[in-house]
C-alpha atoms as a printed R data frame, in Angstrom:
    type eleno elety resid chain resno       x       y       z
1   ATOM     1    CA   UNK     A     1  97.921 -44.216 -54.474
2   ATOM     2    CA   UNK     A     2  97.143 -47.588 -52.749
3   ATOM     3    CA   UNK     A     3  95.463 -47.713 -49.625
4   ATOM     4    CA   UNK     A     4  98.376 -49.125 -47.592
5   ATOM     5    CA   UNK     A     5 100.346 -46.174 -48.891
6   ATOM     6    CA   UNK     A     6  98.068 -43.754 -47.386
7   ATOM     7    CA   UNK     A     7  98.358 -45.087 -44.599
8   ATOM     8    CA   UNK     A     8 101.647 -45.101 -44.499
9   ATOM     9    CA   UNK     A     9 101.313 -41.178 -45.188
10  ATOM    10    CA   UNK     A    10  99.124 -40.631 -42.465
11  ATOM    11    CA   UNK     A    11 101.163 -42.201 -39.677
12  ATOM    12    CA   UNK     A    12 104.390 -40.487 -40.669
13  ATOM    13    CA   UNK     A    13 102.625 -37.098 -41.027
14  ATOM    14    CA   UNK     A    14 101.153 -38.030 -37.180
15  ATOM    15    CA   UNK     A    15 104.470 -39.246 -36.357
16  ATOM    16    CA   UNK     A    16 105.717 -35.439 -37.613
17  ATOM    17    CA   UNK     A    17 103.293 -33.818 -35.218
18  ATOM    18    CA   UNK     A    18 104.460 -35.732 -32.636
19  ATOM    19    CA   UNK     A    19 108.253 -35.610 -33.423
20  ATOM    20    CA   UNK     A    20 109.059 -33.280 -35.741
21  ATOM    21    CA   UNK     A    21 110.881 -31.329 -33.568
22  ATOM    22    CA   UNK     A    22 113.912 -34.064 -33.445
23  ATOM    23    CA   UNK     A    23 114.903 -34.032 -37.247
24  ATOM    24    CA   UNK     A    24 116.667 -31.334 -38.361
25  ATOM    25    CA   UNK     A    25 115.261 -28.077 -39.821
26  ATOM    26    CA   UNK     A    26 116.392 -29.260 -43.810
27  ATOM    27    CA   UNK     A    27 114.969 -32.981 -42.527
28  ATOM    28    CA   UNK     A    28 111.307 -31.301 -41.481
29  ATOM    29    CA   UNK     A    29 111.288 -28.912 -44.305
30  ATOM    30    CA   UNK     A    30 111.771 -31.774 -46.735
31  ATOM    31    CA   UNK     A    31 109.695 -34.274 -45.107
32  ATOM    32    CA   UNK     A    32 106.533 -31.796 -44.289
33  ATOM    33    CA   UNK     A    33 106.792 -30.869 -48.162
34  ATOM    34    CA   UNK     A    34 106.354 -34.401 -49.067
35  ATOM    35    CA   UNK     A    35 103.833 -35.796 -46.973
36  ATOM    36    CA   UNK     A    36 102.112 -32.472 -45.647
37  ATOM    37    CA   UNK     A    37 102.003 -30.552 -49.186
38  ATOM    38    CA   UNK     A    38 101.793 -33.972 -51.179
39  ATOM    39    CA   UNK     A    39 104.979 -32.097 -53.437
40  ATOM    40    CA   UNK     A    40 107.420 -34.482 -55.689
41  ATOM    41    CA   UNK     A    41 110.604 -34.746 -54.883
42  ATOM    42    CA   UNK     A    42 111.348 -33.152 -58.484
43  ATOM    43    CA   UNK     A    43 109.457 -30.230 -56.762
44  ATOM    44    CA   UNK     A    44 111.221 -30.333 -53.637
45  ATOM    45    CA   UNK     A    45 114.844 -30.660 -55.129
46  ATOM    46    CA   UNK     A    46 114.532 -27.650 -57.444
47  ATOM    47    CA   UNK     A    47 113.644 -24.939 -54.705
48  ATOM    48    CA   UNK     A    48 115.962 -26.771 -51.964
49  ATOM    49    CA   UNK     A    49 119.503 -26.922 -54.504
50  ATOM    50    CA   UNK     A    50 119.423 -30.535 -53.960
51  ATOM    51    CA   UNK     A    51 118.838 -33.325 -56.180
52  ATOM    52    CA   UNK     A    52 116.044 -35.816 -56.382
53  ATOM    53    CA   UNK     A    53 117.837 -38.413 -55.138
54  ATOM    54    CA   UNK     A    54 119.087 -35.929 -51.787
55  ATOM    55    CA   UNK     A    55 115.914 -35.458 -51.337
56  ATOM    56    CA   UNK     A    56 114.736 -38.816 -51.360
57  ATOM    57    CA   UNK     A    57 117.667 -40.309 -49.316
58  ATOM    58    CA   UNK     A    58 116.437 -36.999 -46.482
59  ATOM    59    CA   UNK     A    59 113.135 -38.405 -46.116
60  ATOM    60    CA   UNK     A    60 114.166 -41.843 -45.257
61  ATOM    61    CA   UNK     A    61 116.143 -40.569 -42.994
62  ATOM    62    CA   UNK     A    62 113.487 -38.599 -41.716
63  ATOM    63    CA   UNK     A    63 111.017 -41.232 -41.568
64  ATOM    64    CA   UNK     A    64 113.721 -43.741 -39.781
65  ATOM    65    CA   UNK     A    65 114.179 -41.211 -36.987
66  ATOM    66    CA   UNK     A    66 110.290 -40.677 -36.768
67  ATOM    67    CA   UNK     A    67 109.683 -44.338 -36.650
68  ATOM    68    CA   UNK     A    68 112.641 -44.941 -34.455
69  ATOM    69    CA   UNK     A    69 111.452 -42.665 -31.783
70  ATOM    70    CA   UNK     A    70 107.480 -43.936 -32.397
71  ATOM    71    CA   UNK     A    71 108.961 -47.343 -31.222
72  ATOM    72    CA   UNK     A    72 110.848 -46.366 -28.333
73  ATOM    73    CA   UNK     A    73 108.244 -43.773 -26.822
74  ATOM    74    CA   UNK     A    74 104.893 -44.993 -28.672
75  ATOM    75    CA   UNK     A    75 103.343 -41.236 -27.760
76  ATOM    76    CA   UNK     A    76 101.401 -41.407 -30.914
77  ATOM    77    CA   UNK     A    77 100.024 -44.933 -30.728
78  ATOM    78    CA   UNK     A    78  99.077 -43.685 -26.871
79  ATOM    79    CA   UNK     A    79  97.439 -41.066 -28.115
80  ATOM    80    CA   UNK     A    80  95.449 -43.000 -30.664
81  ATOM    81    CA   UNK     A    81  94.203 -45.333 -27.699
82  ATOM    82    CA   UNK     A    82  92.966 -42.199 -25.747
83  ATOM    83    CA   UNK     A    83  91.221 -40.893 -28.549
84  ATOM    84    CA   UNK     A    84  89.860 -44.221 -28.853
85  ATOM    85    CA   UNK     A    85  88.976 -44.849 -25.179
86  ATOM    86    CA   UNK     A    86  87.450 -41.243 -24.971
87  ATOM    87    CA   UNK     A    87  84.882 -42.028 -28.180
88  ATOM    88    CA   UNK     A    88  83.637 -45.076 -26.364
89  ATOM    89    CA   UNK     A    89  83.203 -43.326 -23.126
90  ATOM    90    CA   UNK     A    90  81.197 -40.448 -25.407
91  ATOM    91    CA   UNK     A    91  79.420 -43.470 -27.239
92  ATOM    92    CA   UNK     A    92  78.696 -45.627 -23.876
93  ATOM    93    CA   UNK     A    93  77.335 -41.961 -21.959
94  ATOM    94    CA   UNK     A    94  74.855 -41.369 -24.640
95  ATOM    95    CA   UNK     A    95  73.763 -44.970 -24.547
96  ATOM    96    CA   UNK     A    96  73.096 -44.577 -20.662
97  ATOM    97    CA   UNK     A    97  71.405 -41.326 -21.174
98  ATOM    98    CA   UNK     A    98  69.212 -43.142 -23.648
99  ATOM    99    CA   UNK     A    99  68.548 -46.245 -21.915
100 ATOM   100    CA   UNK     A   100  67.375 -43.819 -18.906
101 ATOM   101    CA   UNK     A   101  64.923 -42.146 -20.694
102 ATOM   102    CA   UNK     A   102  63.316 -45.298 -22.216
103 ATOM   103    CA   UNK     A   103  63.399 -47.278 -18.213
104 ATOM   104    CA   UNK     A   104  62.390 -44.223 -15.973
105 ATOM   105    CA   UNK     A   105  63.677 -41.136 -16.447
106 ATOM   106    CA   UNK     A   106  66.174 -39.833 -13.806
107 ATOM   107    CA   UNK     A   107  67.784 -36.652 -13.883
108 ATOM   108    CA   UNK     A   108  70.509 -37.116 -12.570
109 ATOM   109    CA   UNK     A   109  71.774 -39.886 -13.994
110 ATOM   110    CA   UNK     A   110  71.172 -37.308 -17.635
111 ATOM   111    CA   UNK     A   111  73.003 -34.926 -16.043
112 ATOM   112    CA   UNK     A   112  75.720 -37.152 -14.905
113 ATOM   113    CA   UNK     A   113  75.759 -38.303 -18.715
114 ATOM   114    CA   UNK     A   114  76.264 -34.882 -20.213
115 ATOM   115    CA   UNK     A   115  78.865 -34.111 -17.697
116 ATOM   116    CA   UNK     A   116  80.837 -37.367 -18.481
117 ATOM   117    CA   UNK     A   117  80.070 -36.475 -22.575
118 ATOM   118    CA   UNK     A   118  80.978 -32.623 -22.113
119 ATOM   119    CA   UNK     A   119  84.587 -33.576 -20.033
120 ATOM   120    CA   UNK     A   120  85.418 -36.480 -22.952
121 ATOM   121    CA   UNK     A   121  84.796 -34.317 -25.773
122 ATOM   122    CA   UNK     A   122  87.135 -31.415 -23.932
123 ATOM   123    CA   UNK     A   123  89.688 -33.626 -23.838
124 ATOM   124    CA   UNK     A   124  89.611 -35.422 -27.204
125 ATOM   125    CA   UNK     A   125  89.528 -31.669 -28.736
């Protein structure tokens, strides 16, 4: 599996979390199979009473309706810049705290540090 492929897994198994809800229950089934439980579609088809080919046609669907609403709401790409923004806060906190205790140590600018570090890592849980 190439690298642009797994990629390609990863953002339609975010996009699932994020939209599954808006395919159909036979759509999510399918589609979580595939790129959640990493099954063929040989192994999918057998179990489901559809063919290979079914299956395969239900998981572009799938992944057009994912991608469709990923480009007209972009919830997922938001949330990736949040999680994002909140590491560099975490990142940019410590730094402070460090560059405090090096220059003259000031309490509350630690404590102000932690506090920023604590409410960032809350969130991006």
């Amino acid at each position: 599996m190439g690298v642009r492929e797994v990629a390609k897994n990863l953002e339609i198994s975010l996009l699932l979390d994020f939209y599954g809800d808006m395919l159909t229950p036979k759509q999510r089934d399918v589609i979580e199979l595939y790129y959640n439980e990493d099954l063929s579609l040989a192994e999918i088809a057998g179990p489901s009473g559809i063919s290979r080919q079914g299956v395969r046609d239900s998981i572009k669907r799938a992944e057009g309706i994912l991608l469709d609403l990923e480009a007209r709401l972009g919830l997922a790409k938001r949330f990736r810049q949040i999680q994002a923004g909140l590491d560099q806060i975490v990142k940019d906190a410590r730094e402070i705290s460090e560059l405090n205790n090096r220059i003259g140590l000031s309490r509350d600018i630690n404590r102000c540090a932690a506090e920023i570090i604590q409410i960032a890592q809350t969130i991006n849980e």
